[in-house]
C-alpha positions as CSV (number, residue, x, y, z in Angstrom):
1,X,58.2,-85.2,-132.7
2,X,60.2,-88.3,-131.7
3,X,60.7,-89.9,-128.2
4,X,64.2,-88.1,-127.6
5,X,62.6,-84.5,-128.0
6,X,59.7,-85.1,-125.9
7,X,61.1,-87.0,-122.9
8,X,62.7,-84.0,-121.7
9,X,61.5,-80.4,-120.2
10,X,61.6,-77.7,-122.4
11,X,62.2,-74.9,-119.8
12,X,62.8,-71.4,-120.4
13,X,64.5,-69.3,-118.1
14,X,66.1,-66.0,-117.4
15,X,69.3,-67.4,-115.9
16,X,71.1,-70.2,-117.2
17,X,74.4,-72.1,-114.9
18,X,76.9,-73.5,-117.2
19,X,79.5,-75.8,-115.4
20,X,82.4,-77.7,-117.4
21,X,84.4,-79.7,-115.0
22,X,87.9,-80.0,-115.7
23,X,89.6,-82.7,-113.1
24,X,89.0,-81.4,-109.6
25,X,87.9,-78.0,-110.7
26,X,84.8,-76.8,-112.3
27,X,84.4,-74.1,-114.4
28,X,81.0,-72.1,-113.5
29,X,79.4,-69.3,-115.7
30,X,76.1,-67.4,-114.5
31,X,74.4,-65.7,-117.2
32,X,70.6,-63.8,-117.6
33,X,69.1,-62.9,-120.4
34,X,68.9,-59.9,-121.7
35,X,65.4,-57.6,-121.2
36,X,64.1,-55.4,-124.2
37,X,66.3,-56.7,-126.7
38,X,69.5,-55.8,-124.7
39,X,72.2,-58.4,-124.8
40,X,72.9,-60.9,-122.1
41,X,74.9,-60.3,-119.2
42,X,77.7,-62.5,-117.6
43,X,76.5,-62.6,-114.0
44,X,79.4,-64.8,-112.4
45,X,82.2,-67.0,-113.9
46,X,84.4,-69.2,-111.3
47,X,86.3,-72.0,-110.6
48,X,85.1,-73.9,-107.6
49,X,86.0,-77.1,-106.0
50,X,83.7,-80.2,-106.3
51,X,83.0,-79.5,-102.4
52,X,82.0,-75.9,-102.6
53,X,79.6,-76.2,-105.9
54,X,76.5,-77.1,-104.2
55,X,76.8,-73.9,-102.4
56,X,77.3,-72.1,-105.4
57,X,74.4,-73.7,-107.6
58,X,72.0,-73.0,-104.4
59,X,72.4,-69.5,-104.5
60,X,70.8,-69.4,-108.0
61,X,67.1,-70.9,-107.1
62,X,65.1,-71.6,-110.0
63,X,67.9,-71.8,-112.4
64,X,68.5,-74.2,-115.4
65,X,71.9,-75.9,-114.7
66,X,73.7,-77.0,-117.7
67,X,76.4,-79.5,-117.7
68,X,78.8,-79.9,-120.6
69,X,79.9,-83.7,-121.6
70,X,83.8,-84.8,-121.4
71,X,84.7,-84.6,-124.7
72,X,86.3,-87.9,-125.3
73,X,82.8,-89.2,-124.3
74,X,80.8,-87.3,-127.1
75,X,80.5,-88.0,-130.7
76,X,79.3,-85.5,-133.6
77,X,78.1,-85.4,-137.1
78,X,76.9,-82.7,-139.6
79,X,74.2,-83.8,-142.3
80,X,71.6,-81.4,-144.2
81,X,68.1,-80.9,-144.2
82,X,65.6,-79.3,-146.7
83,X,65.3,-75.3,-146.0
84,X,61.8,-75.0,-144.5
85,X,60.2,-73.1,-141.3
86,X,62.0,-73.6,-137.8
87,X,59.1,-76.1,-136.7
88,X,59.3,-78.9,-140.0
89,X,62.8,-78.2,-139.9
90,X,62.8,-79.5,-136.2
91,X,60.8,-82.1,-136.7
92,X,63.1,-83.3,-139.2
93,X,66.6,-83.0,-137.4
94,X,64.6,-85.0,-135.0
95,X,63.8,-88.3,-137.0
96,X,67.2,-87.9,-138.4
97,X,69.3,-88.2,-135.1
98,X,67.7,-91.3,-134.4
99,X,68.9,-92.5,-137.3
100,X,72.1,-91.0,-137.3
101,X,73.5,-92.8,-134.3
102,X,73.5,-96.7,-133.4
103,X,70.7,-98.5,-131.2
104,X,73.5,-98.2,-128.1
105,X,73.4,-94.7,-128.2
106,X,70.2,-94.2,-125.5
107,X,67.7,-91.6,-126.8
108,X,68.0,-89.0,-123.7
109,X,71.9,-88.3,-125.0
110,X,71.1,-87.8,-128.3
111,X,70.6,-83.9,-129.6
112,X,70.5,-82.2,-132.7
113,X,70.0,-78.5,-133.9
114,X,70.0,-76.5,-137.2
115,X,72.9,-74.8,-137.9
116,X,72.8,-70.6,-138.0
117,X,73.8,-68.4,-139.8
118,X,73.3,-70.2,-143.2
119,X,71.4,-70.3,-146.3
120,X,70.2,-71.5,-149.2
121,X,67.9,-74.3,-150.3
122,X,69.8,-76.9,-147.4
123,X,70.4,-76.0,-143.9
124,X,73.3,-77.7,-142.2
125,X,72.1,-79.0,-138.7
126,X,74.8,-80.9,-136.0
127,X,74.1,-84.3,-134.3
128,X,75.7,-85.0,-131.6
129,X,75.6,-87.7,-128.8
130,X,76.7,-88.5,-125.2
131,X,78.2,-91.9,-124.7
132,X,79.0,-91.7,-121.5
133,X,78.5,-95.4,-119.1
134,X,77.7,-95.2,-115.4
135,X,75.1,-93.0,-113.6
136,X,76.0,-89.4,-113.0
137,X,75.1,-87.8,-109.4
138,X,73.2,-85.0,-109.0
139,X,74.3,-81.9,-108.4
140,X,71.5,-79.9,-106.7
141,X,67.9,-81.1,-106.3
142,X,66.9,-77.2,-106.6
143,X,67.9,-76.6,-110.1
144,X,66.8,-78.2,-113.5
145,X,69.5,-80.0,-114.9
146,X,70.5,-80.6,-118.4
147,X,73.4,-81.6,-120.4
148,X,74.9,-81.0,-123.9
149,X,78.6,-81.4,-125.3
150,X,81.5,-79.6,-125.3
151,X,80.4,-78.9,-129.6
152,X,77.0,-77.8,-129.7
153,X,78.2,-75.4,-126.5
154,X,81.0,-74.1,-128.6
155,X,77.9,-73.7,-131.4
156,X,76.2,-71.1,-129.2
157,X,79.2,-69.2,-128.2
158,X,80.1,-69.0,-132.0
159,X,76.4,-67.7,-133.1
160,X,74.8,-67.0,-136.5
161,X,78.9,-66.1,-137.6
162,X,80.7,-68.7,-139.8
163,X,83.8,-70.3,-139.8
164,X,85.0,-73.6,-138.3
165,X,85.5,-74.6,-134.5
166,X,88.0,-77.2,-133.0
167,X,88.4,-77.6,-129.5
168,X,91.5,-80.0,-128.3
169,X,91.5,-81.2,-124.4
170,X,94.7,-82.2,-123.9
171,X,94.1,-84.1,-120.7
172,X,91.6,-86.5,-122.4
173,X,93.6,-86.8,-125.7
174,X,90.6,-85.8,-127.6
175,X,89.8,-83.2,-130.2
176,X,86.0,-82.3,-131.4
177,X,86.4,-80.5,-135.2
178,X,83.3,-79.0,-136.6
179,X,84.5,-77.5,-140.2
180,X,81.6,-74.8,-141.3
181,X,81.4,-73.0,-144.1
182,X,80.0,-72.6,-147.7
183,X,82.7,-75.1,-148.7
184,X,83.1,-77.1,-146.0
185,X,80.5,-78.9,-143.9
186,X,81.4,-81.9,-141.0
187,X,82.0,-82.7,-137.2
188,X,83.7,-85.0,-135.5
189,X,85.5,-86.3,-132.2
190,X,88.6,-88.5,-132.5
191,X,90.8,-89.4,-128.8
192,X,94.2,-90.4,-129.4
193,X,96.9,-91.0,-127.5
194,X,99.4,-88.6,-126.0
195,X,103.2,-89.0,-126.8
196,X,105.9,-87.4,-126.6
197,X,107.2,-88.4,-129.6
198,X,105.0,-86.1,-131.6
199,X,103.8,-83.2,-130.0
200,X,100.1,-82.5,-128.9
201,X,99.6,-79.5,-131.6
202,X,100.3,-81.6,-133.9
203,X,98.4,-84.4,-133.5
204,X,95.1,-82.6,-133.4
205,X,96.2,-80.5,-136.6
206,X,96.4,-83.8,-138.2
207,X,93.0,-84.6,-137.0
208,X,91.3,-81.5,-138.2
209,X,93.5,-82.4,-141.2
210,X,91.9,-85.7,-141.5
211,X,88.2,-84.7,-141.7
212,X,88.8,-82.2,-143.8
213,X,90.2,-84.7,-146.2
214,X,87.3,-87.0,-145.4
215,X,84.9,-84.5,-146.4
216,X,86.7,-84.0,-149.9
217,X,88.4,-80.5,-149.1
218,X,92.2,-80.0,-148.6
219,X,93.4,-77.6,-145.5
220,X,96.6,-76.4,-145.1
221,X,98.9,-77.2,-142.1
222,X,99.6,-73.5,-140.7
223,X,95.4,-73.1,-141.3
224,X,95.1,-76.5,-139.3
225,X,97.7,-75.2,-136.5
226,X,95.7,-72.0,-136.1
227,X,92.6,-73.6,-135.6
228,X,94.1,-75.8,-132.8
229,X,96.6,-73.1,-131.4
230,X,95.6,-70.7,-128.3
231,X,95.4,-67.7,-129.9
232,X,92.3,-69.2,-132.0
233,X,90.4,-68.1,-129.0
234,X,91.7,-64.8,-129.1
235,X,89.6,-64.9,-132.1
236,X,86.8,-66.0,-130.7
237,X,86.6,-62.9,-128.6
238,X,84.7,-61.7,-132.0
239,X,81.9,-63.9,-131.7
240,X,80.4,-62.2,-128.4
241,X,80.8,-58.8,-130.2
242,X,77.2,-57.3,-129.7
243,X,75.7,-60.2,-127.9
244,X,77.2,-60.7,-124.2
245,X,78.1,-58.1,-121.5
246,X,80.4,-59.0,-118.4
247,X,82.5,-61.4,-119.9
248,X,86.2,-60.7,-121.0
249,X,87.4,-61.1,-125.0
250,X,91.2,-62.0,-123.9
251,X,92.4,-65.5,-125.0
252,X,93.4,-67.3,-121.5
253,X,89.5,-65.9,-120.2
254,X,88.0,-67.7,-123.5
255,X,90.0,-70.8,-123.1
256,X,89.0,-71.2,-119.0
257,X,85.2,-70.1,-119.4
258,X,84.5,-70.2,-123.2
259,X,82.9,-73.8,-123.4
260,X,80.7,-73.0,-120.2
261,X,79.7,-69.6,-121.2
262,X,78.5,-71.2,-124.7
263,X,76.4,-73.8,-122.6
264,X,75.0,-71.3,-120.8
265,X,73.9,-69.4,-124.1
266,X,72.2,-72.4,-125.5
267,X,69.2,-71.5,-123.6
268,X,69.8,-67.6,-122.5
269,X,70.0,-66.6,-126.5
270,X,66.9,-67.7,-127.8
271,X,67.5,-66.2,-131.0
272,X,69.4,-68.9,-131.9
273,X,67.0,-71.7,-131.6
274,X,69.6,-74.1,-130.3
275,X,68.0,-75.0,-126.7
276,X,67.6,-78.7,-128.4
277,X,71.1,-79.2,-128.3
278,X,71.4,-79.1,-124.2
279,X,68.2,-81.5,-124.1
280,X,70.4,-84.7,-123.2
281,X,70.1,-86.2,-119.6
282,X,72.1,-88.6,-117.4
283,X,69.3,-91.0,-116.9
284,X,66.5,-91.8,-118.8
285,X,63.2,-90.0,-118.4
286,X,60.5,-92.3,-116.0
287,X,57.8,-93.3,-117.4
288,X,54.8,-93.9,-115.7
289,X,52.5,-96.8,-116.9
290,X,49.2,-98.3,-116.0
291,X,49.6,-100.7,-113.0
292,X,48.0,-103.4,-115.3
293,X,51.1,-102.8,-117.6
294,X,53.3,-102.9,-114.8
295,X,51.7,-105.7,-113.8
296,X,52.4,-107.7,-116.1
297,X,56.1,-106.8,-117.7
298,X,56.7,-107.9,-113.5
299,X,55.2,-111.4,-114.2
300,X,56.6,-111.6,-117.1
301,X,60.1,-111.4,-115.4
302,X,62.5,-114.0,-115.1
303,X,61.1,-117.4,-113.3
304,X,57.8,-115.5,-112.4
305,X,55.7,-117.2,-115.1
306,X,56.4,-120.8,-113.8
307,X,55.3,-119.5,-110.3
308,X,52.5,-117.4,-111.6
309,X,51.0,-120.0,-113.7
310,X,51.3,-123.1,-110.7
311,X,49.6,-120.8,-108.2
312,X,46.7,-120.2,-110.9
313,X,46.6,-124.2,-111.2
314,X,46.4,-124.4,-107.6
315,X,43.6,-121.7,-107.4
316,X,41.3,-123.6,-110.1
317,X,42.1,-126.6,-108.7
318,X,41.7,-125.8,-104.9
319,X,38.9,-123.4,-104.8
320,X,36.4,-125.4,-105.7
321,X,36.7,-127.7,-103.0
322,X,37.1,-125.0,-100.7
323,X,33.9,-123.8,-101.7
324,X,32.4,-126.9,-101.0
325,X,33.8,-127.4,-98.1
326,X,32.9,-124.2,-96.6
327,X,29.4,-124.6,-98.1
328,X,29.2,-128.3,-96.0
329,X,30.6,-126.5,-93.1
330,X,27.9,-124.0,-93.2
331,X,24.9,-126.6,-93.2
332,X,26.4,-128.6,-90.8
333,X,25.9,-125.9,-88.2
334,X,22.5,-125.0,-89.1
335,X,21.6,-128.6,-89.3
336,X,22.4,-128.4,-85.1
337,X,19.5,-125.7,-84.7
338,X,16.9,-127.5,-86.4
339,X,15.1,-129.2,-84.0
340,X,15.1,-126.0,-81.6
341,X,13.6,-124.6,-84.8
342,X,11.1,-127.1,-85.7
343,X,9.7,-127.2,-81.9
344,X,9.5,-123.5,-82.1
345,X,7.3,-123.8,-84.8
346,X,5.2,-126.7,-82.8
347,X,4.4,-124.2,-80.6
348,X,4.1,-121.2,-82.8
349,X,1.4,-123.4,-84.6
350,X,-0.2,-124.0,-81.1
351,X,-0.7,-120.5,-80.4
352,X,-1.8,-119.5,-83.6
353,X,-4.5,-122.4,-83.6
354,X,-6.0,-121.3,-80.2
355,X,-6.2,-117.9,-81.6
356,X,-8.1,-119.4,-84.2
357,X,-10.4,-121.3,-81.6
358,X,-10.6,-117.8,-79.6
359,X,-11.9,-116.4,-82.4
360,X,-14.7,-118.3,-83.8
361,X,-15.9,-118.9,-80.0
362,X,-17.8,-116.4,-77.6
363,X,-16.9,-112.8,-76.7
364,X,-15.2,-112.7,-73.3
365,X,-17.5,-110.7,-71.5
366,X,-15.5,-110.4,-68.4
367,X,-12.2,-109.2,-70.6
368,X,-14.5,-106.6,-72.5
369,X,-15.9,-105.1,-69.1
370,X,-12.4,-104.9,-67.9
371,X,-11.0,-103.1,-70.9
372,X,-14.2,-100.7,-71.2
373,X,-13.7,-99.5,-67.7
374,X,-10.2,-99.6,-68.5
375,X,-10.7,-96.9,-70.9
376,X,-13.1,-95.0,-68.9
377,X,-11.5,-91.7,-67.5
378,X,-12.1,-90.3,-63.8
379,X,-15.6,-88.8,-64.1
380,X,-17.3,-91.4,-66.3
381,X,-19.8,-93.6,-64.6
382,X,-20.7,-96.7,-67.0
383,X,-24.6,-97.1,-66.5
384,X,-25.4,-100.3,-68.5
385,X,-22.9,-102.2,-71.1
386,X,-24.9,-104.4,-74.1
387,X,-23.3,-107.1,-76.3
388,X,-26.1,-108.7,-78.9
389,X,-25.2,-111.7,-80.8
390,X,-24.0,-110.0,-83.5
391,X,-21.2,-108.3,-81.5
392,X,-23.0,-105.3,-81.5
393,X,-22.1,-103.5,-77.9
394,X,-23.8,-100.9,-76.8
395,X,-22.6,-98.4,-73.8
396,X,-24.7,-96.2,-71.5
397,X,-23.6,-93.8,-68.9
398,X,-23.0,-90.3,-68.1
399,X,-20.0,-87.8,-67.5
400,X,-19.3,-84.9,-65.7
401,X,-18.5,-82.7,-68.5
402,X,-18.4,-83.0,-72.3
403,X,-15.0,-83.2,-72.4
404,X,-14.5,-86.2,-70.2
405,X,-16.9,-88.0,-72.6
406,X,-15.0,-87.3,-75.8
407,X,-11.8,-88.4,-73.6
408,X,-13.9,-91.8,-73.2
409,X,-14.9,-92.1,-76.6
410,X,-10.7,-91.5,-77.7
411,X,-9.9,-94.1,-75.0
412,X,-12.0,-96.4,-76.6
413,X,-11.2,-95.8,-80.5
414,X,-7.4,-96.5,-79.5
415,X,-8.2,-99.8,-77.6
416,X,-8.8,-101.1,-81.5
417,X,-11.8,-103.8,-80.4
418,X,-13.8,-102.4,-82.5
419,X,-14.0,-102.4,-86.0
420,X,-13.8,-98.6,-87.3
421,X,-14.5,-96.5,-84.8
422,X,-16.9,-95.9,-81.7
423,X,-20.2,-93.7,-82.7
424,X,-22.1,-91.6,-79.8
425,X,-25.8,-92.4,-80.5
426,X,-27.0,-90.1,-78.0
427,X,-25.6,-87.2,-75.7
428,X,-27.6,-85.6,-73.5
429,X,-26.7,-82.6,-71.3
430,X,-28.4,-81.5,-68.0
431,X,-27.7,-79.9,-64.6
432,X,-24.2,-80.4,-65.6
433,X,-23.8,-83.7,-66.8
434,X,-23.7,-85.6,-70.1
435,X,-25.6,-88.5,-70.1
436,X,-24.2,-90.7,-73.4
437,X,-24.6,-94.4,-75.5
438,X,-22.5,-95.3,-77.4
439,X,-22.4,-98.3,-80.1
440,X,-19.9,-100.1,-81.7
441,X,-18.8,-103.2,-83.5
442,X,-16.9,-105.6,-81.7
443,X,-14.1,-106.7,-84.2
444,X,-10.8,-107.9,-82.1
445,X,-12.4,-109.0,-78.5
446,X,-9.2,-110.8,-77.6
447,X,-7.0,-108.2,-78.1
448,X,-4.8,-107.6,-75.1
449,X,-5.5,-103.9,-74.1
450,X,-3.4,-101.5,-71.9
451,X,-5.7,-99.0,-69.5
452,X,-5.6,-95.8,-70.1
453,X,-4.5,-94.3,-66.9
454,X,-2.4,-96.3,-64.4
455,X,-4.3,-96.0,-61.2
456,X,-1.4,-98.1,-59.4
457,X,1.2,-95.0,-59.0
458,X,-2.1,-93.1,-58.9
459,X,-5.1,-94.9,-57.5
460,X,-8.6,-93.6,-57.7
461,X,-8.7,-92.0,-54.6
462,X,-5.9,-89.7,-54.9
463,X,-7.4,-88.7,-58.2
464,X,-10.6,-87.9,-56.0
465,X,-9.6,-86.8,-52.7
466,X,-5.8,-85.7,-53.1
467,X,-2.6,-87.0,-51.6
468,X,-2.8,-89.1,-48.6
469,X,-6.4,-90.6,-49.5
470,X,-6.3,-94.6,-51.0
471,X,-9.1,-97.0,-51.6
472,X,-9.8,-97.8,-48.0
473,X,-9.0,-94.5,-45.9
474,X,-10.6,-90.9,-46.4
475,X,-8.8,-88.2,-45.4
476,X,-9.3,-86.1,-42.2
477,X,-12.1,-83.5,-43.2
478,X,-12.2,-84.8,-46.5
479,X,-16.1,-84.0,-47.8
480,X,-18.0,-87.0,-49.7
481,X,-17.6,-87.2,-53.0
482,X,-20.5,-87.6,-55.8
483,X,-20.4,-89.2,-58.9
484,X,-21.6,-87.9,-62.4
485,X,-25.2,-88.7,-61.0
486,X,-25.1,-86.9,-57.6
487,X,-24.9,-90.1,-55.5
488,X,-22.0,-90.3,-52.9
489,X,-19.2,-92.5,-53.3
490,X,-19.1,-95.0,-51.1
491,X,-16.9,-98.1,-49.8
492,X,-14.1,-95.7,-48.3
493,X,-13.3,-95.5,-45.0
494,X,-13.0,-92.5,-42.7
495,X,-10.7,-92.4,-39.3
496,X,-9.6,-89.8,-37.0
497,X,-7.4,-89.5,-34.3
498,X,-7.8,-92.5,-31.5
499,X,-10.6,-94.0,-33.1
500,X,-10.8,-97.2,-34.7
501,X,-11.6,-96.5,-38.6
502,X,-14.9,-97.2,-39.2
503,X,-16.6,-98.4,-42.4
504,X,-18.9,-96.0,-43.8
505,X,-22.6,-96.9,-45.1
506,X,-23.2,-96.7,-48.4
507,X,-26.6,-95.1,-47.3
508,X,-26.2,-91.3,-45.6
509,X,-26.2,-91.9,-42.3
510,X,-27.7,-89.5,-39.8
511,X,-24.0,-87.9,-38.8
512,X,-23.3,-87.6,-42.4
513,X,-26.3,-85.7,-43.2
514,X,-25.8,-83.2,-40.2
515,X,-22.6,-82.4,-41.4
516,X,-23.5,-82.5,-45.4
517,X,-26.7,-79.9,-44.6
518,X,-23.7,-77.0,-43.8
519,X,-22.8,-75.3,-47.4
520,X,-19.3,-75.4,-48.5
521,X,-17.5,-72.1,-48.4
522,X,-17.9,-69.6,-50.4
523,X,-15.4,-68.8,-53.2
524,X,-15.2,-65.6,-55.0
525,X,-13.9,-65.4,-58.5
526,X,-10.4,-64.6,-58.3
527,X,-10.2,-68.0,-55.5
528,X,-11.8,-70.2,-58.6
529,X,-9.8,-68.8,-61.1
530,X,-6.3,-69.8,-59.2
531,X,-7.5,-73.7,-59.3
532,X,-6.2,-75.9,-61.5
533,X,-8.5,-78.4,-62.6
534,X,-8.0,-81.3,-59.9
535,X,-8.9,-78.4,-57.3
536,X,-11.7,-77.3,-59.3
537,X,-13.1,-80.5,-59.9
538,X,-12.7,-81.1,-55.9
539,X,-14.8,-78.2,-55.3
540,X,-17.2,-79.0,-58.2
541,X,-18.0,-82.1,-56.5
542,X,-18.0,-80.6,-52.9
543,X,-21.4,-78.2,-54.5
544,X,-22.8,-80.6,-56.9
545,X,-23.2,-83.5,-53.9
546,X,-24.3,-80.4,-51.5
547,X,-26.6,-79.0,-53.9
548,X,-28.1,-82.8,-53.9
549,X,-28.4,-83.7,-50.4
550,X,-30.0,-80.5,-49.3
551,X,-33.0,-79.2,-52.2
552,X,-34.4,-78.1,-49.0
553,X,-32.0,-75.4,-47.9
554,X,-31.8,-71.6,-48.2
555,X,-32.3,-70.4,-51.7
556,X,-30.3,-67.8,-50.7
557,X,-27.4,-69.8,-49.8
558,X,-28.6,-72.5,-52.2
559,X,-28.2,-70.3,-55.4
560,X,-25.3,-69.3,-54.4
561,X,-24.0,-72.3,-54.1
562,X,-25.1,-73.5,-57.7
563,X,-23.7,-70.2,-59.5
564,X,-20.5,-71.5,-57.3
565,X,-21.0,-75.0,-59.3
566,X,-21.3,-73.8,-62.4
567,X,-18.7,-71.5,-62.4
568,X,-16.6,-74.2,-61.5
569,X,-17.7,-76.5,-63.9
570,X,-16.7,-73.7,-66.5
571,X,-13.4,-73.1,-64.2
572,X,-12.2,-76.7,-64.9
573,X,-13.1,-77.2,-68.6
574,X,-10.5,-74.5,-69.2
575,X,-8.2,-75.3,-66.9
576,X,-8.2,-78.5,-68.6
577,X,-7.2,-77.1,-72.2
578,X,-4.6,-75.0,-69.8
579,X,-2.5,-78.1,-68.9
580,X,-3.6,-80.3,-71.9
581,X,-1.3,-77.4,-74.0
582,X,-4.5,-75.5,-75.4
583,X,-5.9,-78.7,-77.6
């Protein structure tokens, strides 16, 4: 398939525009196709200004538009080709027009088409060509538009029938002959100038005259006259016998419409197989290439190449120095940090060589006790702390539940002073308290260590005696606590209203035992089982220190008070795993 065939659409339609312009007017034939082999139909066939065809061509959507050549702009020839199928012989009309036609001639105005109506071991096919100069404007952006010549439309409206066809334009002085039959076989386009020395008729019976001549056969005049006369289109009217609907046979309806209605039919009869012949376009088809293609046809172009090729000097020249330049500029200003960096290092080394020193040298006792008690939750009371020379450290103490002694052991696995982790050697339960040791390896003694509660927004003594008690002041009515081991704490101090606060004795004094020897209330199950565990451990305490100070006292009264003890004890273990989320 060559270049010419394939750079334009191949689009089928329906309904097919024809338009011939002739001056100021343009001629305007509508038709569609026919459906179920019926014949085509003439739809609409005008005259309309140049103003009011837009309008005309818009009412049509989806159309094909096809727009027929001057004639004294188009050229035409006849050759042969072998008889084969419709496809090779396509193929072959197309490698022949390019050949049939000089290199001016642009490809997208060059069409050719087998002949019909013939026979025999050569088919006769037309070339034909548009040598028109200048761009052509649009008609409508809405419609597909195509063009072909005043010929190969005059082919279509003459069929698969035989004889020849000569249409003279007496405006442009030209005359397009195509002689056709079993005899006779040739086209051509001669433009001559008008006279009115010899008149018009005759000059284009002299031209159909002349190519008959040319192709070796002699015509008479009166059969040249006829040809060129007007009532050759009354015979014409024959050729749409049985193959168009709508459109009038009579000679001056022919002679307006006949060349637009035959454009038109290049694509609406498809029987024909002439839709090649109205392939030709104004402008050439665009073709998009690769942007490296581009690319290059545009450098290629004009002085480009001198510029191109300086700038490319410039860049091998220049970029290595700008490199190096930017590669100096770069150490330059991290030469300015260096000795910020190298007396960070001093002292990084400093550090890290005292580190070293800490390391080899003694444990720091103080910093270990701190941490341990650090770590120790509310309820823990640290008994005796060991450290052997091989860093072995060994704590005893006690707790107040079992709980709070795993909570110590945790606290001290996360600490991370001790290499792999801390093992209970003993753990001992009785009268409600866990007595523990514990033993360890002391791996990382200089490790800064964070306590484990932060007894600054919540010192000791609220943790013991509620809000409004600290370090130094009891509150009013509080009871004295006890520690894991039943002894009192000691060190606060107790006021009351208009007294001077007094430091208590570590010792019970003889007040303080009057008032400890009364029992604490008593509490029935449902009061223990609203108390969270800071109120049960308040009222644990209040029993346990009571049960202590007073082995002496009812039994009655005493054994209540212990069941009261133990049942909180058991009341604050769970309410524990209440606010710790069930763990």
């Amino acid at each position: 398939m060559s270049t010419r065939s394939t750079s334009l659409r191949r689009q089928r339609t329906d309904v097919a525009i024809g338009l011939q312009a002739s001056g100021d007017i343009t001629h305007v034939v509508v038709v569609r196709s026919g459906q179920s082999g019926q014949p085509a139909r003439v739809v609409l066939a005008k005259s309309v200004s140049a103003a009011s065809l837009g309008a005309e061509l818009n009412a049509f959507k989806g159309a094909a538009v096809v727009r027929v050549a001057p004639l004294e702009q188009t050229v035409a020839r006849v050759s042969v080709v072998p008889a084969a199928s419709e496809g090779e012989m396509a193929t072959a009309v197309n490698l022949m027009a390019e050949a049939e036609f000089p290199g001016s001639v642009p490809p997208h105005r060059i069409a050719a088409a087998v002949l019909p109506g013939s026979s025999g071991q050569t088919r006769p096919a037309i070339f034909t060509a548009w040598l028109g100069r200048g761009s052509v404007k649009t008609l409508s952006e809405r419609a597909s538009e195509r063009w072909t010549t005043p010929l190969a439309a005059l082919v279509a409206l003459r069929g698969d029938k035989s004889g020849h066809i000569v249409h003279a334009d007496r405006k442009a002085g030209a005359v397009g002959v195509l002689l056709h039959d079993d005899a006779l076989q040739a086209a051509r386009v001669v433009v001559d100038d008008i006279t009115d020395d010899v008149p018009w008729e005759q000059l284009a019976a002299a031209s159909v005259q002349d190519l008959a001549a040319m192709s070796g056969s002699d015509l008479s005049d009166d059969a040249a006259r006829n040809l060129v006369s007007a009532s050759a289109w009354t015979r014409r009217g024959d050729w749409l016998t049985n193959r168009v609907t709508g459109a009038l046979t009579d000679a001056a309806w022919l002679e307006k419409y006949g060349v637009a209605l035959g454009a038109a039919l290049l694509l609406v009869d498809e029987q024909l197989n002439l839709a090649s012949l109205c392939e030709m376009a104004a402008e050439a088809p665009k073709v998009r290439k690769p942007a490296l293609v581009s690319a290059g046809e545009w450098v290629s172009t004009g002085s480009r190449p001198i510029i191109v090729g300086a700038l490319a000097l410039a860049t091998l020249v220049g970029v290595p120095f700008g490199l190096a330049y930017a590669r100096h500029s770069a150490l330059q200003s991290r030469r300015a940090g260096l000795e910020s960096i190298n007396k960070s290092s001093g002292d990084i080394r400093l550090t890290a060589a005292m580190y070293r020193q800490l390391e080899t040298s003694r444990a720091p006792m103080t910093k270990l006790l701190g941490d341990i008690a650090g770590a120790a939750p509310v309820g823990v009371e640290i008994v005796e702390t060991r450290l052997s020379v091989d860093q072995d450290i060994a704590i005893r103490g006690k707790a107040t539940s079992t709980d709070v002694h795993a909570q110590f052991v945790k606290n001290l696995n996360a600490t991370k002073l001790f290499a792999g982790s801390v093992k209970p050697t003993r753990t001992e339960s009785k009268d409600g308290v866990t007595e523990f040791e514990l033993s360890a390896k002391l791996d990382n003694p200089h490790l800064p260590v964070k306590p484990a509660a932060d007894f600054t927004s919540s010192p000791l003594a609220v943790q013991l005696w509620g809000d409004g008690a600290s370090n130094t002041t009891m509150p009013v009515g509080a009871v004295r606590q006890v520690t894991a081991s039943g002894k009192p704490v000691t060190g606060n101090v107790r006021a009351t209203s208009g007294t001077t606060p007094t430091t208590v004795d570590r010792r019970p004094s003889s007040s303080s035992s009057a008032s400890s020897t009364e029992p604490p209330p008593e509490l029935s199950d449902a009061d223990i089982a609203k108390m969270n565990r800071s109120e049960a451990m308040k009222a644990w305490s209040l029993r346990a220190g009571w049960v202590t100070a007073n082995s002496k006292a009812d039994p009655a009264v005493r054994d209540r008070v212990v069941a009261e003890r133990d049942k909180l004890r058991e009341r604050m273990t769970a309410a524990g795993k209440e606010e710790g989320g069930g763990k």
